[in-house]
N, C-alpha and C positions, 0 to 999 in steps of 0.2 A: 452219454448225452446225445450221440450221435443218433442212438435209435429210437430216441423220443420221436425224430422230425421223419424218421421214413413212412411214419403211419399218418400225416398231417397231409390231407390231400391237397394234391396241386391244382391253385387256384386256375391256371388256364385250363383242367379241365371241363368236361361236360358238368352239367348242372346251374353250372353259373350263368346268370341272363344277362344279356348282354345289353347296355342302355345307351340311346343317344345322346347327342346334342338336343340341345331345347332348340327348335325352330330350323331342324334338317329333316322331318316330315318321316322320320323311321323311328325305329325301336317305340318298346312297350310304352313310355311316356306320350307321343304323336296320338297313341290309339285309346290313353285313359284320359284324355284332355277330348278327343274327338266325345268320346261316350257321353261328354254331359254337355255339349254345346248344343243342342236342343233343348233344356230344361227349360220351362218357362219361369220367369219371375215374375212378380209384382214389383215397379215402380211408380213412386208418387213423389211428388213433388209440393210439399207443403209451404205455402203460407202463410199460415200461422193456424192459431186454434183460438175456442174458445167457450165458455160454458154456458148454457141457455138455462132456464126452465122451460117444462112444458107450454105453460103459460104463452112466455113469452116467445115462443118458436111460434105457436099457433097464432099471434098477431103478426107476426111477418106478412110482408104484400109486397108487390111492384114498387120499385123504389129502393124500401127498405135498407139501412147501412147494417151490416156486422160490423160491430170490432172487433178485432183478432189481438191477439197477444205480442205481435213484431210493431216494429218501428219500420214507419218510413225507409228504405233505404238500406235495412238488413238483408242479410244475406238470406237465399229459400235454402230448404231444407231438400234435402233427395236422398229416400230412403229405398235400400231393397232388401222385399220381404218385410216392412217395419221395424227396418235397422236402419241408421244412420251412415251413410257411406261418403257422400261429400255437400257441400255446400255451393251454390251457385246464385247469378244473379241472372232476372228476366230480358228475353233476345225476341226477336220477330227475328224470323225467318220464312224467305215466301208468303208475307201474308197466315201467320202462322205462329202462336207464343213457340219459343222453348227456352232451353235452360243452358249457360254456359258457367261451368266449373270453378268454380276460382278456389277451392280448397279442395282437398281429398284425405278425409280421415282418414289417421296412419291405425296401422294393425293395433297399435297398444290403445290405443280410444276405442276402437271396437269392441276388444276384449271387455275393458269398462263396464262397457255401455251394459255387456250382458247381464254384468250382478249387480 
């Protein structure tokens, strides 16, 4: 039995990579999270939607209401890439709309959402 485990190599040898902590700025993990923190995305922040006819897109003017599909007071939508990631509601900042968080879709809604 003994001589099953002399040929089982030892794990402190060479070969084995050696990994960090998350957020101690070394090992292999630091430098695969580095590689995509440039990727650009698309995000959008929806309000609602809603469907026209040609028709009636082509008599829009100055003025003009859309109605959209949300209520008064619902939460917006904030999507990246055209996926659903979290929910927020409307902030000025500086003279300036944005969005503040107030939910954040868990991993298993995302999954979902795909099929």
């Amino acid at each position: 039995m003994a001589e099953e485990w002399d040929n089982v190599p030892d794990a402190s040898g060479g070969g084995l990579e050696e990994f960090s902590e998350p957020g101690d700025g070394g090992g292999k993990g630091a430098q695969s999270i580095d590689f995509i923190l440039d990727i650009p995305l698309e995000v959008t922040v929806e309000l609602g939607r809603t469907s026209m006819l040609i028709n009636d897109l082509l008599q829009l003017g100055q003025g003009s209401v859309i109605e959209l599909n949300k209520l008064a007071g619902e939460p917006l939508e904030i999507l990246v890439n055209r996926k659903l990631i979290a929910r927020g509601e409307v902030v000025v900042v500086n003279e300036k709309f944005g969005v503040r968080l107030t939910d954040i879709v868990s991993p298993i809604e995302r999954v979902k959402s795909l099929g």
